[in-house]
Structure formats: C-alpha cells, structure tokens
C-alpha positions as MATLAB code, in Angstrom:
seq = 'XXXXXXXXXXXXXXXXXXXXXXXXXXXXXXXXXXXXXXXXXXXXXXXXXXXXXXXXXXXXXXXXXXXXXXXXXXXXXXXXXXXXXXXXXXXXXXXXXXXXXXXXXXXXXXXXXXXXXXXXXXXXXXXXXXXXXXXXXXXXXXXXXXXXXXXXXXXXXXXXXXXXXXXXXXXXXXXXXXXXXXXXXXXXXXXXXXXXXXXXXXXXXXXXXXXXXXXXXXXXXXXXXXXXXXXXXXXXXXXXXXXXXXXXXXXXXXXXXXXXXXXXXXXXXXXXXXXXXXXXXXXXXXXXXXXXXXXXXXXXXXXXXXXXXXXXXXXXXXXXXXXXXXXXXXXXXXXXXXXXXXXXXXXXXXXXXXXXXXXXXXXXXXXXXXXXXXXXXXXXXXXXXXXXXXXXXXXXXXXXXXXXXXXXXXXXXXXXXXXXXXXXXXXXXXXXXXXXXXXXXXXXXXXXXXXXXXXXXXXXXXXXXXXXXXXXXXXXXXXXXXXXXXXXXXXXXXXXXXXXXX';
ca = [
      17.843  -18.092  -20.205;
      14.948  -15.717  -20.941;
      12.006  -17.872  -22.963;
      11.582  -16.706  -26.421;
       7.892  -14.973  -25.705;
       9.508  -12.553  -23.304;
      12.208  -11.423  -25.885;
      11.870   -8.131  -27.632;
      10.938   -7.906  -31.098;
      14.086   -8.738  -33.554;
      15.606   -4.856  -34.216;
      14.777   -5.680  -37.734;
      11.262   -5.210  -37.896;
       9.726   -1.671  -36.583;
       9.041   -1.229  -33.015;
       6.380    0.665  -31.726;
       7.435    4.319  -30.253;
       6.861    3.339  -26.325;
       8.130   -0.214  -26.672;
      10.478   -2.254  -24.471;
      14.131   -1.633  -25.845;
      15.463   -5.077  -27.303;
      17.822   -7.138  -25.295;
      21.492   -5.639  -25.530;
      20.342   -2.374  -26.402;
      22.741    0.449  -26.022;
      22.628    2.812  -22.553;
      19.687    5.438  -23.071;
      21.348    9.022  -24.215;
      21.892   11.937  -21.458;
      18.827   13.394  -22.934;
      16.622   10.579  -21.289;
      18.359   11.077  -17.929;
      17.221   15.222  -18.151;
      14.037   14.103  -18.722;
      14.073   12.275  -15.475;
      15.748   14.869  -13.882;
      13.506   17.536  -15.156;
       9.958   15.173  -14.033;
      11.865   14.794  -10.412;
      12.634   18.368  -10.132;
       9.127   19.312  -11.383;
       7.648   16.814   -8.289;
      10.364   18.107   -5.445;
       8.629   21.483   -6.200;
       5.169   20.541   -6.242;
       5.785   19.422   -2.672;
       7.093   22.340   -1.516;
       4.265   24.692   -2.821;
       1.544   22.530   -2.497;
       1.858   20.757    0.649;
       3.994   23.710    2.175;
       7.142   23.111    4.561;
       5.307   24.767    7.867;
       2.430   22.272    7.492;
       2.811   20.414   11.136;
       3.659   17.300   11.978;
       0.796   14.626   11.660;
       0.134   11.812   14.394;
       2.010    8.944   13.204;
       4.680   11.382   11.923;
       5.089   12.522   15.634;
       5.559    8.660   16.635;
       8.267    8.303   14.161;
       9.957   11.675   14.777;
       9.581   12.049   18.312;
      12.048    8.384   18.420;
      15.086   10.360   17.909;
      13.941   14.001   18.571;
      15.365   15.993   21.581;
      12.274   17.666   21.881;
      10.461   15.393   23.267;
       9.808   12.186   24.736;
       9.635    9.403   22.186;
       5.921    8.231   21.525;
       4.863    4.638   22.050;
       5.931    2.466   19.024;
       3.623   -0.126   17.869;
       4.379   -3.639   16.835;
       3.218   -2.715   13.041;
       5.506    0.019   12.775;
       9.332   -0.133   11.529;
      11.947    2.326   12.303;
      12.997    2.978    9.020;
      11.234    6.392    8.159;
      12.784    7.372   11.839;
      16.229    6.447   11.128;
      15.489    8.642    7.690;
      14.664   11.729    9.284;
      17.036   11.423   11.588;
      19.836   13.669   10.300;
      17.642   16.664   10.805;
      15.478   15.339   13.589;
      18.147   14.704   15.651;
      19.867   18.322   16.013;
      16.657   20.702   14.951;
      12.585   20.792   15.674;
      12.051   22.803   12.500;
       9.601   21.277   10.923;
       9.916   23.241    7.811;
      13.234   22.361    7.695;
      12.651   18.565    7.904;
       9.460   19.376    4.966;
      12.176   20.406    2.883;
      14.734   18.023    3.615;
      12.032   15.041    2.630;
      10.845   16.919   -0.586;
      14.382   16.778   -2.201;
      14.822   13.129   -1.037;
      11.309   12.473   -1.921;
      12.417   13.561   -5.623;
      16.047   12.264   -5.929;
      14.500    9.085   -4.710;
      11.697    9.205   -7.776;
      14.790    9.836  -10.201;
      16.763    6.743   -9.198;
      13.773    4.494   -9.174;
      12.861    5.730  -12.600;
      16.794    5.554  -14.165;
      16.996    1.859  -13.165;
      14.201    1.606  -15.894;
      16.722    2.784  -18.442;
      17.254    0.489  -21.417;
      13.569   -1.303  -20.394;
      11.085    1.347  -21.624;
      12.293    4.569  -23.927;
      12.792    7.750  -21.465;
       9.655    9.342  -23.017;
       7.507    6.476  -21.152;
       9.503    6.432  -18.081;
       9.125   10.355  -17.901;
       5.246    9.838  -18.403;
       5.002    7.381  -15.832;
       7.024    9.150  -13.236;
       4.883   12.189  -13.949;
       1.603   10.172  -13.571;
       2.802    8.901  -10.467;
       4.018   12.569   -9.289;
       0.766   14.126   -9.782;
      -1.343   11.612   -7.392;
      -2.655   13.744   -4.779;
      -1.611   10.844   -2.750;
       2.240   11.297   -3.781;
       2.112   14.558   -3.391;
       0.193   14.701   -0.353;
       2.915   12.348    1.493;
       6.605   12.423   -0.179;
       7.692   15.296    2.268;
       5.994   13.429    5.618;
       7.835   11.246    7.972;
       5.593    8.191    6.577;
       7.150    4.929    5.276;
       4.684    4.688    2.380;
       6.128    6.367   -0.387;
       9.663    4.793    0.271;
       7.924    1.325    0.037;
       6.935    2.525   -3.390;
      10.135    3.914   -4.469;
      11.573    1.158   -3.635;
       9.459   -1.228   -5.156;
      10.033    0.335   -8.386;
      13.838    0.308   -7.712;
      13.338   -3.424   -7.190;
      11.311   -4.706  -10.333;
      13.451   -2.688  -12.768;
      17.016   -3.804  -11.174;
      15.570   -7.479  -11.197;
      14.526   -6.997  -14.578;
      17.666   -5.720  -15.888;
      19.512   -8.296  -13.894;
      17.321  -11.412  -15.448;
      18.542   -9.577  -19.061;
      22.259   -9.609  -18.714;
      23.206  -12.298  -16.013;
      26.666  -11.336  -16.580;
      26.349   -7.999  -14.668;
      26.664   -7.534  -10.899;
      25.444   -3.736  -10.558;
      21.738   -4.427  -11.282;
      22.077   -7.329   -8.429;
      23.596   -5.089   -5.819;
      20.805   -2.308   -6.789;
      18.068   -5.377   -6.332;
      19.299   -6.116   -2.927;
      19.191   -1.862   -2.404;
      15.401   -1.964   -3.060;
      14.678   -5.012   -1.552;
      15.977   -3.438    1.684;
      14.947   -0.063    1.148;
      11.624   -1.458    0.948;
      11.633   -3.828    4.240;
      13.453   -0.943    6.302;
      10.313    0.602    5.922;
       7.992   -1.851    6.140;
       8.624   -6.042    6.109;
       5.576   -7.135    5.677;
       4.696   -4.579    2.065;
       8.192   -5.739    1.036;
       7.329   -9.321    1.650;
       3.840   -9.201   -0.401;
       5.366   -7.086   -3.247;
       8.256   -9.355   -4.004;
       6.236  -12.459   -4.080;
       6.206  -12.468   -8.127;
       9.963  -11.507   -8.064;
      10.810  -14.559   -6.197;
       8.261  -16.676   -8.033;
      10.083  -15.463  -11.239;
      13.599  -16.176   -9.698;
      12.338  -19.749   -8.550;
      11.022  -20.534  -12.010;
      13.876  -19.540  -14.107;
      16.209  -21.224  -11.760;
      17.950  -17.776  -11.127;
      20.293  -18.188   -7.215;
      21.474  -15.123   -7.765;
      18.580  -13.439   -8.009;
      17.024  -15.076   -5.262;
      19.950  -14.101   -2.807;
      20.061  -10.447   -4.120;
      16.327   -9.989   -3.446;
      15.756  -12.393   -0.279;
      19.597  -10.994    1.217;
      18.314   -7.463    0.695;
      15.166   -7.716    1.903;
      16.615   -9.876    5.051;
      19.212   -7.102    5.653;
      16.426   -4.360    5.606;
      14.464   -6.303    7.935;
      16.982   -7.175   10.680;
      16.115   -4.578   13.024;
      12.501   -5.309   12.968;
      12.953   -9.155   13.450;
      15.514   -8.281   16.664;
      13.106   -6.180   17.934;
      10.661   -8.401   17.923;
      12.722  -11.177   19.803;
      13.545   -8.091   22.316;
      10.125   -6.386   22.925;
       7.205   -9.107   22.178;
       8.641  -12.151   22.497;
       9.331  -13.661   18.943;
       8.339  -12.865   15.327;
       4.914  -14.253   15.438;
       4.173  -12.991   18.520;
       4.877   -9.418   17.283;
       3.007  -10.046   13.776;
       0.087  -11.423   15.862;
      -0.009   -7.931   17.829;
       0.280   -6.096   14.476;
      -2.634   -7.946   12.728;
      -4.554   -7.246   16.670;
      -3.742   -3.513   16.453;
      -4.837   -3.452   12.616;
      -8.199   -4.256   14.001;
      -7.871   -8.225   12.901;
      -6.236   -8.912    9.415;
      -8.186  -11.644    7.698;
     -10.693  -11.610    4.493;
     -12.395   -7.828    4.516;
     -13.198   -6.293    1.561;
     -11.762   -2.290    1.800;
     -12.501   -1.738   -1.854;
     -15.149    0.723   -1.226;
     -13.507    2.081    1.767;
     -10.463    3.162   -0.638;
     -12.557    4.407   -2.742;
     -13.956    6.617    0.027;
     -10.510    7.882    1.135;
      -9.416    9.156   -2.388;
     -11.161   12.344   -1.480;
      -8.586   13.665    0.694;
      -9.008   11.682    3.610;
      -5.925   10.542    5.399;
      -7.215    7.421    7.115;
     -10.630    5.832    6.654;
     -11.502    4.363    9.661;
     -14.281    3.597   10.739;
     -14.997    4.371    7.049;
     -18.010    5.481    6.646;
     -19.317    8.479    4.495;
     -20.271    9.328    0.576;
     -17.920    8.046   -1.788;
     -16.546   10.854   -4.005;
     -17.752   12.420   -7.062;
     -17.376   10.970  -10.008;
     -14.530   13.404  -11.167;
     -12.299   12.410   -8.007;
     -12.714    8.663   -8.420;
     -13.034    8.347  -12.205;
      -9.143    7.561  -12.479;
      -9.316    4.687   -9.755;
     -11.444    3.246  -12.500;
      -9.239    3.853  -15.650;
      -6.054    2.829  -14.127;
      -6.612   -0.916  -13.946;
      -8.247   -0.766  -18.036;
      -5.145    1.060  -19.019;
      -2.689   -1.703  -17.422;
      -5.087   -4.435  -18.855;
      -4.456   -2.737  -22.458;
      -0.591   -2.572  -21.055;
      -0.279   -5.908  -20.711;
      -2.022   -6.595  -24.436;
       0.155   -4.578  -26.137;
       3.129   -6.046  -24.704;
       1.913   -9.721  -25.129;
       1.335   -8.934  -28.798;
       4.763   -7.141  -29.208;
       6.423  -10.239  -27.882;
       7.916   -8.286  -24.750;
       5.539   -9.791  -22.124;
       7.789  -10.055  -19.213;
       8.859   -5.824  -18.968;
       5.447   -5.085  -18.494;
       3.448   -7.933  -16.825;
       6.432   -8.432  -13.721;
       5.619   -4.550  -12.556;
       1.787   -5.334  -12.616;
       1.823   -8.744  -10.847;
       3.899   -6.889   -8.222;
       1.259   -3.760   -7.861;
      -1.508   -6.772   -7.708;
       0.730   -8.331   -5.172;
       1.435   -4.958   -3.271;
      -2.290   -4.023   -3.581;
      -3.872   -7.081   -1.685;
      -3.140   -6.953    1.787;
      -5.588   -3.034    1.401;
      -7.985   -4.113   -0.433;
      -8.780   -7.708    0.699;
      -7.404   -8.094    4.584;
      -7.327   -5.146    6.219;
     -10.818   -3.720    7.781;
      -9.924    0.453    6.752;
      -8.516    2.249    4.304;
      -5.671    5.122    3.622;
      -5.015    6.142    0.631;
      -1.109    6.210    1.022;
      -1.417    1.646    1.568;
      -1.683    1.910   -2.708;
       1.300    4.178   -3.447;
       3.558    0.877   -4.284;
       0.656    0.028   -6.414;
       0.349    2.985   -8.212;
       4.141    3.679   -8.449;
       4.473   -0.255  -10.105;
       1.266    0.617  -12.470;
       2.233    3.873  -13.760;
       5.132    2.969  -16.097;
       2.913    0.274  -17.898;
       0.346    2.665  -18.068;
       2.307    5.147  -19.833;
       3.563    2.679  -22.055;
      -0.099    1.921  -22.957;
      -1.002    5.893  -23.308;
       2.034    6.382  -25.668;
       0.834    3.277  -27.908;
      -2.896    5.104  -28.009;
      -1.224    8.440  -29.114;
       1.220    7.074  -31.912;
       0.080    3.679  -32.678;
       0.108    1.636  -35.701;
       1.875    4.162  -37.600;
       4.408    5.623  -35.119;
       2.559    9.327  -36.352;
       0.792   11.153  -33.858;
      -3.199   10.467  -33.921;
      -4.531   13.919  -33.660;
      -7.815   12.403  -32.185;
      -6.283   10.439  -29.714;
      -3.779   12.938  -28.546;
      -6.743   15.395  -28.205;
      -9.038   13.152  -26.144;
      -5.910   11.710  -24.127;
      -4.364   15.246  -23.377;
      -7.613   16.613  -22.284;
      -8.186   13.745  -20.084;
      -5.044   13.867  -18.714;
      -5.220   17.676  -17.924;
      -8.692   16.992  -15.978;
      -7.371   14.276  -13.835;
      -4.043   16.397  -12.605;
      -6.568   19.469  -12.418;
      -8.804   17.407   -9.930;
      -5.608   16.096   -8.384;
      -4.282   19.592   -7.441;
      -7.338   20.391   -6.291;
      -7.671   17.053   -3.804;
      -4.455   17.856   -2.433;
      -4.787   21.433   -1.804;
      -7.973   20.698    0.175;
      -6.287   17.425    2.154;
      -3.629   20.112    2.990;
      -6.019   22.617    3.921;
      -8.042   20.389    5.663;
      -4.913   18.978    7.712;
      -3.342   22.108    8.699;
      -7.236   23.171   10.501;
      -6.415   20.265   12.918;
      -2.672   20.551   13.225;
      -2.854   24.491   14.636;
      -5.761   23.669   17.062;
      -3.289   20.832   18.527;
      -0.663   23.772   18.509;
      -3.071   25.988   20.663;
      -4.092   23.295   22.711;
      -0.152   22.744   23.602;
       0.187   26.474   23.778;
      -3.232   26.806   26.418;
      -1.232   23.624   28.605;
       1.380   25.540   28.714;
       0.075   28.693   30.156;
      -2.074   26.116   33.075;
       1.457   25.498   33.846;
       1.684   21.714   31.877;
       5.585   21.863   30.567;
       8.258   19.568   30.505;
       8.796   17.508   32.074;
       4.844   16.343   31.787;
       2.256   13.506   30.565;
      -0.663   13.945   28.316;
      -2.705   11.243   27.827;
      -6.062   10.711   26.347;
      -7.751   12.883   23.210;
      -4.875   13.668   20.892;
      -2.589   13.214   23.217;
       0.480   11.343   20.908;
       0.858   14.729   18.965;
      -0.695   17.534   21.519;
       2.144   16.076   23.728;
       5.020   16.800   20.753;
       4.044   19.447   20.448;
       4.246   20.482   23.889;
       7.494   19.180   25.307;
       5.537   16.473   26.742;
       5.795   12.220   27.223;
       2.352   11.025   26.075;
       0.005    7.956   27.077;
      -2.559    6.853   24.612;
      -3.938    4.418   27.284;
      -7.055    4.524   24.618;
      -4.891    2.629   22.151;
      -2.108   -0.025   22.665;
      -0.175    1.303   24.889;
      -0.373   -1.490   27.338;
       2.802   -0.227   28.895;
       0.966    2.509   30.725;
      -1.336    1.337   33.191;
      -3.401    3.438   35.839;
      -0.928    3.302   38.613;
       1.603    4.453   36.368;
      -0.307    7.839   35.694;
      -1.633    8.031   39.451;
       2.480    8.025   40.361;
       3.650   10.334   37.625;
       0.888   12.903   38.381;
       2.707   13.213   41.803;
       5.832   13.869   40.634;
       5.532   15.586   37.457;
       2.203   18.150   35.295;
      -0.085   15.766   34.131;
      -3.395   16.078   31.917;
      -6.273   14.566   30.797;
      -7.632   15.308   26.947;
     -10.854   14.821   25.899;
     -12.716   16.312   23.485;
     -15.681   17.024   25.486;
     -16.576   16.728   29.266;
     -18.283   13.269   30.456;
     -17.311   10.173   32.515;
     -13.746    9.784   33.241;
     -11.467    7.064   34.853;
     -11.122    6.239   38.484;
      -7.623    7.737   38.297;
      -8.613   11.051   37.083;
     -11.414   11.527   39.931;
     -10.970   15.280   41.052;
      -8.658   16.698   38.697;
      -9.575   19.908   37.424;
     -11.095   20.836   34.176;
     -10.007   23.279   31.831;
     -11.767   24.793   28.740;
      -9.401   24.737   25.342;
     -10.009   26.331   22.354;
     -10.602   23.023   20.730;
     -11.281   20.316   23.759;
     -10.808   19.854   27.469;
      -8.051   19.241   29.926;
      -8.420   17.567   33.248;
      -4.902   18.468   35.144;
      -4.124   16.806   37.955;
      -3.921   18.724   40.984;
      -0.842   17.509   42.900;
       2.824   18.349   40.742;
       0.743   21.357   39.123;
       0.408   22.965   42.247;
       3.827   22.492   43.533;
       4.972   23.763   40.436;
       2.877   26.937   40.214;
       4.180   27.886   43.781;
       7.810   27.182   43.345;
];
C-alpha cells in the first residue's frame, strides 16, 4: 500500500489549483482531453512550418532509413544503434523516397504520440498542468527541431513519460490491469528505440517497484522493456558475438564511456548545434541558455511544493527518472547533442508546470497579477528565443543537406550511379542520396577493408570524398580527381570507364 506521505491531501481541506488529484478521483472531463488535443495539434504544426517537410535527410537519419529503403543500399549499422526508429519509418520508407512525405508522416506521429503520453497523466495532475507541461516541452527547439526526423530520441522521451505516469497510476489502483499493460507499452516503446536510455530511465521505477514489494509492477516494466529489447539482444548474439561484446563496441564507438563531464559541452550545443563533438566553441548567449538554468530551480520548487502538499511521490518519481535519464550525457559520455536530454526534459516539464501554476495562483487559488505578469513575460521570451534557435538549426541544416544533394547530382553527371560506392567525406548520406552503397572506412565500418574497395572499383563506379585535395590511401593511388561544388571526388578509373563507353 501507498505510505501515508505520498497520499493526496484529504478532499476536505482546499487543494491548491495545479495539485495532484486525490487517490480515487473521478476520470478528468472531455474538456481536459481537448486541451491535450489542442497542445498536440498546436506542436504537429509547428513541425511542419518550422522545420519544413522538404528539409533532407540528415546522416544518421540516412543510416536508419536507408535499412529498409529501396533506394538505396542500407548504410552500415553501428553496435549503439537500435532498429526501432527504422522499423517506424518503415511504412513509408519502404514503398516511397519522398522525404516530405515521410516529414509529414513523423510530425502527426510525433504529436499523437505527445497526446497519449500526456493523457496517461490524467487523474495525476489537473489538465491545465498537463497542457502547460506538454506545451513547455513542445516549444524546445530541441523537440521541435527532431519530432519529424528518423531519430530515436524523442520516442525515448515519449515513452518515458508514457512509462512514469502508467506506473504511477498503476501503484494507485492495484486493482486495474490497463495502466500495467500501458507500463509494459512504454517500457518497450522506450527500449525499441534505445536499451540502454530505457535501462537508465527506469532505474527509479524499478527501485520503487522493489521497495513497495510491487511483482506486478516489476514484470510490467522489466517484461516490456525485455520485449522492446529482443531484437537488439539477438542481434548482438548474431553480429558481435554476445551482449557485452556489442555494449563494449558501443561504449568504443562513443569515444570511451566512463566519468567525463559534458555539462559545458551541452551547454554549448543548445545553440542549434546538432552534435557537439569535438565540442569546442563559445557557449551561447545568455538569452539561449538562461532556461537550462531555470529548469532544474523550477523542479527543485516542484518537488517542495509537493512535499509540503503531502503528494510527494506524483512529482518526485518523474524527476528521479529525468536525473536518471540525464546521467549517462552529462557525466559518461565525452560530447554532447542536444536531442540525449529530450527524456529529461519531457520527465521535467510536467513538474515544472505544476510549480509555474502554484507561482501564478498560490496561497489563495486567485490569480497574482504580479506573478502572472513576470511569469508570462518570461515565458513569451524563452519560446521567442526558442523559435528563433530552431529556425536557424533548420536553416543552418538545410545549407549542408543541398550541397550533399549537388555533390550526388555532380557524381552523377561523372557517370557515378547505381550500382556504385562512395566512401570517405560524407559519404553515408552523399551516397543516399545518390543511389549509392557507402563505406565510411573513416569510422567503424570494419567490414570494409581496402581490398574490398580495390575489387568493387573493378566491377562497379566508385569514388573517393574528401573535402579538400591531400594525401590519400594506397588504394586510391591514380584515381582521378574531380572538383565539386562543395568538395572533391577521386573516381576510380576502371568500371567508370567501361561504363562511359558502353
């Protein structure tokens, strides 16, 4: 049974406007379910203007897409990576190249997935603070920036969220089995995208579980996330030999996971860069970062509030598991993205809303005409600089997305189409974009040695990318080079001439 500090004030004394509904408490009207509705809606179009469906596909969105696209070979797959965001986009990937079409088909999912994380929340928090916090998470430039790409993060978060507020409503009323089934949902929503986030986010939910001697809970969450995970853990056995042989490769190709601190480096990236690494750099201005700040004082005050109002549990089980979610980025990793955090700040949002709704109405339950003032005005600044971020990471990433469509456009007219091999440069998404297998023999791609490119350039167009002329490897002594609009090409003499005089 739940301990007496985590239950909800008794319904006869006055409860704050933003509190935790009391145990038992009655389904929340239709009304709060518009207001979800109406906050998804609002983000699935945000996407679509802002980050705008013809924006091109980035590099690890080409490895996922390219596993089940027709129009091209698939991309090497790394041991970190998990094919859930590829089995995802498969139902357009599969049939169609359009990647408009595939922008648009992630920017509806991205918000019917925001309105099903949020409705399991329901009967926890009033809609009003639900709504807030799914509109404080929607306005991120980071949410924005990546709901409609092929990139696991997001899901992680939705599902996270999905996870914490099915557990929660699960640990209320034992007697129920829906919130259990929608637990083991999350849970695998979240390791069919990636195991190892799912793993480090749950770890207060099974702590929880352990403590209040809950089996059902435990197989829910641990089932779900085992069911999610499956086809990462067989592929492992398949491809490197064993589960810790592949996590070892994943924590080599993460550049070493062990103690690092990447606080500064995310700090760096919240100004629109997509990956910080090697981070180096200004850190942004104030304006950009200033929320990085308040977010962590606003869940402190969360947690407070709900300590005091005898509802500790609702509020301090979603910020253990954004602490949980948040470690592995800021404290073992050696780089930054900004999209690592979005479980974080998809777990932190709700409390955080909870907190800004007590600060507008409280002691009184009146509004505070001060306090609304000061908060709406911050509030309007911080989505104002957010709009702005993410209109200049878009800007910034469809620059570098059309040169690698000329440069697949140039290969083509030197006579490099399918079937070919790029390797080198940007070779994973150049190569997409062309028709073309790639080999980025510069990464892990161990698979692809230097005999294996000296045989294929016999048979089939191959190329060299580089971004600017200068010592290149035995294999690719006298192949010719070729100016691009934004790099170099060494082609390979033998299959490109055959070709050209067929």
């Amino acid at each position: 049974m739940p301990r007496a500090s985590d239950a909800a004030a008794a319904p006869s004394r006055p409860r704050t406007p933003g509190a935790a509904l009391p145990p038992g408490s009655p389904p929340a009207p239709r009304t709060g379910e518009r207001w979800l509705m109406a906050v998804a809606g609002a983000f699935t179009l945000l996407q679509l203007v802002l980050v705008r469906p013809g924006l091109g596909l980035g590099w690890d969105e080409t490895v996922y897409v390219s596993q089940v696209s027709g129009h091209a070979p698939a991309a090497f797959f790394s041991a970190p990576r998990a094919r859930g965001i590829t089995l995802l986009v498969a139902p357009v990937a599969l049939w169609s190249s359009s990647t408009p079409l595939l922008r648009v088909y992630l920017a509806v999912l991205a918000g019917a997935g925001l309105y099903g994380a949020l409705r399991t929340w329901l009967g926890l928090f009033p809609p009003r603070v639900l709504a807030a916090g799914g509109a404080l998470f929607a306005t991120l430039w980071i949410t924005l920036f990546y709901g409609p790409q092929a990139m696991p993060n997001y899901w992680v978060a939705v599902g996270a969220l999905a996870a914490v507020g099915y557990f929660l409503r699960a640990r209320r009323d034992p007697t129920r089995r829906a919130p259990l089934w929608g637990l083991a949902a999350a849970a695998a929503l979240m390791a069919w995208m990636r195991p190892t986030d799912a793993v480090w986010t749950s770890l207060p939910l099974l702590a929880l579980a352990l403590r209040d001697r809950r089996p059902r809970l435990l197989l829910a969450l641990l089932g779900g996330m085992a069911a999610g995970a499956l086809e990462w853990v067989v592929e492992a056995h398949v491809r490197y030999g064993g589960l810790g042989a592949r996590l070892s490769t994943g924590s080599r190709i993460e550049g070493g996971l062990g103690l690092h601190n990447a606080v500064t480096d995310q700090l760096r990236s919240l100004g629109g860069r997509a990956l910080c690494r090697p981070c180096t750099g200004a850190v942004p201005s104030a304006p950009v970062i200033a929320w990085w700040f308040v977010l962590p004082l606003l869940a402190a005050a969360a947690l407070v509030i709900a300590v005091r109002a005898r509802r500790t549990t609702v509020t301090a089980l979603p910020l253990a598991c954004a602490v949980t979610a948040a470690v592995p980025y800021l404290f073992l990793i050696g780089y930054a993205a900004p999209r690592f955090l979005l479980p974080a700040y998809a777990l932190l949002a709700i409390p955080v809303a909870d907190a800004l709704w007590f600060l507008v109405t409280a002691p009184a339950g009146r509004w505070r005409p001060v306090v609304v003032t000061l908060v709406a005005v911050g509030l309007a600044g911080h989505v104002a600089v957010q709009l702005a971020v993410v209109d200049e990471a878009v800007s910034r990433t469809t620059t570098a997305h059309r040169a690698w469509a000329r440069s697949a456009t140039e290969l083509r007219h030197l006579g490099v189409s399918p079937p070919c091999l790029l390797t080198g440069g940007d070779a994973v998404p150049i190569a997409f974009q062309a028709g073309c297998a790639s080999a980025y023999t510069a990464g892990h791609d161990t698979g692809t040695t230097t005999g294996v490119l000296t045989r294929t350039a016999r048979r089939v167009p191959v190329a060299l990318l580089a971004a600017s002329p200068g010592h290149l490897p035995s294999y690719a002594h006298g192949w010719r080079l070729h100016r691009l609009s934004d790099g170099y090409a060494y082609l390979a003499p033998g299959a490109l001439r055959e070709r050209q005089g067929a």
